[in-house]
C-alpha positions, 0 to 999 in steps of 0.5 A: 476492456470497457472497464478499464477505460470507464474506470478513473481512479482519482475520481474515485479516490474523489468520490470517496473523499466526497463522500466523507466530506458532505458527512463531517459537513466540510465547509466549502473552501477546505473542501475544495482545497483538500480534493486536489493536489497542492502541487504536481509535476510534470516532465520528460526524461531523456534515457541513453539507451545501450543501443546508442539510441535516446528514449523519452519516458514521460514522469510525474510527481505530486505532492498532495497534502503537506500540512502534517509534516514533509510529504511522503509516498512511493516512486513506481515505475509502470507502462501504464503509468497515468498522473491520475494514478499518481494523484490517487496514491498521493490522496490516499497516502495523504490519509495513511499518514493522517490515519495513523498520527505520522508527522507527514503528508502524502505524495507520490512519483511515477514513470511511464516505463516497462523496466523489464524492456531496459538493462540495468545501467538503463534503470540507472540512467534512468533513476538518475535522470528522475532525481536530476529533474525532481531533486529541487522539490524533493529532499528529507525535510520536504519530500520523502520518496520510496519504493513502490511497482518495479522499484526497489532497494537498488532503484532507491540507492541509485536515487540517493547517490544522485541526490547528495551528489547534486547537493553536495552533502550526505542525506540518507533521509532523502528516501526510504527502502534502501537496502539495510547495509546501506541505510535501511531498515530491518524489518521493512520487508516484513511490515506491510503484511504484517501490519495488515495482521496486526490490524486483524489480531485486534479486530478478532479481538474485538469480536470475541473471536480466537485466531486459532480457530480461524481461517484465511483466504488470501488473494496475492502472495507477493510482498504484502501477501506473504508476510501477511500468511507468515505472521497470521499462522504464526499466531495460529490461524489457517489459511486455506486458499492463496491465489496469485498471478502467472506473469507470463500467460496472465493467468490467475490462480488460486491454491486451496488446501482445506487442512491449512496450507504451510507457509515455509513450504508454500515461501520456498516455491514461490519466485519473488514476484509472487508467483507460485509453482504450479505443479509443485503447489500440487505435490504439496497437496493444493487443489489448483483453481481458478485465480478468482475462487479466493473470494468464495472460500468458506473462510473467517477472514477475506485478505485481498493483496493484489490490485485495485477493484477486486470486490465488485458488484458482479462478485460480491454476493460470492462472498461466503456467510461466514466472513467477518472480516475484510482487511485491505491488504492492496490499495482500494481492492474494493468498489465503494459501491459494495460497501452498503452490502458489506456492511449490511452483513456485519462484515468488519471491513479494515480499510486500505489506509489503516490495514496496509499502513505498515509500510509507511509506518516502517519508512517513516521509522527508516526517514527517523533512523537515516536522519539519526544515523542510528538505526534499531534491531528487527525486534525493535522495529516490529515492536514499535510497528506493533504499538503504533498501528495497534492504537491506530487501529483503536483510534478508528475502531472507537471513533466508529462505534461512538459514532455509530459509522462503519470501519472505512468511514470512520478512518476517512473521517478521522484523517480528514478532520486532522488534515483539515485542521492541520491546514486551518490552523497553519491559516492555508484556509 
């Protein structure tokens, strides 16, 4: 528990920032204009219940940095909810985009709310009343929403209906995720995970390494996870350890199969929050461990795609001798302070804001399409997915061997500097 209070995260997406900014030697006025957000905002919004009753759930938005282009960034919806969380994701999208040469900013959207507690006509009060309070800083040429936790496509097409009906005109660009009969694109689904293993294919590459000769071990089969473990033993890898969470005990897992667990089987005992079936795990051969045997597995590649803080100075040196690669699947999965140890070990860390730019990169594919009316197949998607993160990854990757700094490092420093000279530039600094 003491961790969870002590643990701030925008102060840590501060420290980071910090970090950088003193190595590129930042002068002080950008500085202090890039650690905080341009703007926020804060709100209540009243729900008619079902039951006849008004609840008030508290909301937030911040729009972090809009230099580069129209700010972009997830809306989630979380018991927990915290401005500061939204600030960090916001800061961080704010580099995805830079990282990643997107012709946008970061933002962010959330609301205190545990939508398993409320109805479906709940929900759309709910999305609606969201859209009322936010559509006059929001739009396709300003701010760009999309889904993030315990959204999705439905919450996304609630969400535009209310905003062209507030304005009057159709606006498909006004957010992404939406489902693909209706303005979506193909391929969405697919892209963060297999952004993640586009990374890796090029670092593998880089290292000599075949990726048929290679294991993985995965923390988290949800979304981002299963379509990692889908296109990395397309390319023939192995991955022989997934763990993944019990959403009613809470409860940890990790299923481990030496000879290489079978993605298709695997998929089809998993619901679609991630969780896999125990017993049936067992029938197709998996050894069941406990949630946090991910990070110990004799593995080539460390793929950790659940939640923030999972590599920590308490678990680290659990970290076999054979890793050689760490790519960021979730969003800051690991303690910055690990990073010297990690290092050390000639661990090649891809970090969150490039490993895990394919959903971004594929919603700003989804804004483009929307605001053409005109929308591409799968394959032409992924293949621009593909191309797009590939030299991505090689902007980093050269900066960090020219320069002689570390993968996380080098990503800050080219995202930084490009949103930094975005701003000097426009005269904001």
């Amino acid at each position: 528990m003491g961790m969870e209070e002590t643990y701030n995260i925008f102060e840590s997406a501060q420290k980071q920032f910090d970090r950088i900014a003193d190595q590129i030697n930042l002068e002080p006025a950008m500085r202090d204009f890039l650690r905080l957000p341009r703007r926020e905002f804060h709100f209540s919004l009243p729900v008619y219940l079902d039951s006849g009753e008004t609840r008030i759930f508290r909301g937030y938005k911040v729009q972090y940095n809009d230099a580069l282009g129209p700010t972009k960034g997830g809306i989630r919806f979380h018991p927990q909810e915290t401005v500061d969380t939204i600030r960090a994701l916001s800061m961080w999208m704010t580099w995805k985009c830079a990282v990643t040469r997107l012709p946008l900013g970061g933002s962010s959207s959330g609301v205190a709310v545990d939508t398993h507690n409320l109805t479906l006509k709940e929900q759309e009060r709910l999305c609606r009343a969201f859209v009322r309070m936010t559509a006059q800083n929001s739009g396709p040429e300003w701010d760009v929403m999309g889904p993030d936790i315990m959204t999705g496509p439905q919450h996304m097409l609630w969400m535009l209906d209310e905003y062209e009906a507030i304005q009057g005109v159709k606006s498909p660009g006004y957010i992404t995720g939406k489902p693909v009969g209706l303005s979506g694109s193909k391929g969405r689904k697919e892209a963060p995970g297999f952004g993640v293993m586009i990374t890796v294919r090029e670092a593998l590459k880089e290292l000599g390494m075949d990726i048929s000769k290679t294991t993985a071990s995965v923390q988290g089969f949800g979304t981002v996870g299963r379509h990692a473990v889908e296109l990395y033993t397309r390319m023939g890898g192995r991955v022989i350890c997934v763990a993944c969470l019990n959403h009613i005990d809470h409860t940890a897992y990790a299923f481990r199969k030496k000879e290489g667990i079978e993605f298709d089987k695997l998929a089809a005992i998993t619901d679609p929050f991630g969780e896999i079936d125990k017993s049936k795990a067992q029938e197709l051969g998996c050894e069941v461990l406990p949630g946090d045997a991910w990070i110990e597995q004799d593995v080539d590649i460390l793929v950790p795609a659940a939640m923030e803080n999972q590599i920590r100075p308490d678990n680290v040196e659990k970290i076999s001798r054979r890793v050689k690669i760490l790519a960021e699947a979730a969003n800051g999965p690991t303690d910055l302070s690990v990073d010297p140890k990690l290092n050390e070990r000639e661990i090649r860390i891809i970090p969150d804001i490039l490993a895990n730019a394919g959903g971004v990169v594929c919603s700003y594919f989804e804004q483009v399409q929307s605001n053409m009316n005109y929308y591409w197949s799968k394959d032409e998607v992924l293949g621009k997915l593909d191309s797009h993160l590939t030299s991505a990854y090689y902007d980093v990757s050269s900066f960090a061997r020219k320069n002689a700094v570390p993968m996380r490092d080098a990503a800050y420093m080219v995202a930084i500097d490009r949103v930094a000279r975005a701003c000097q530039e426009r005269g904001w600094v």
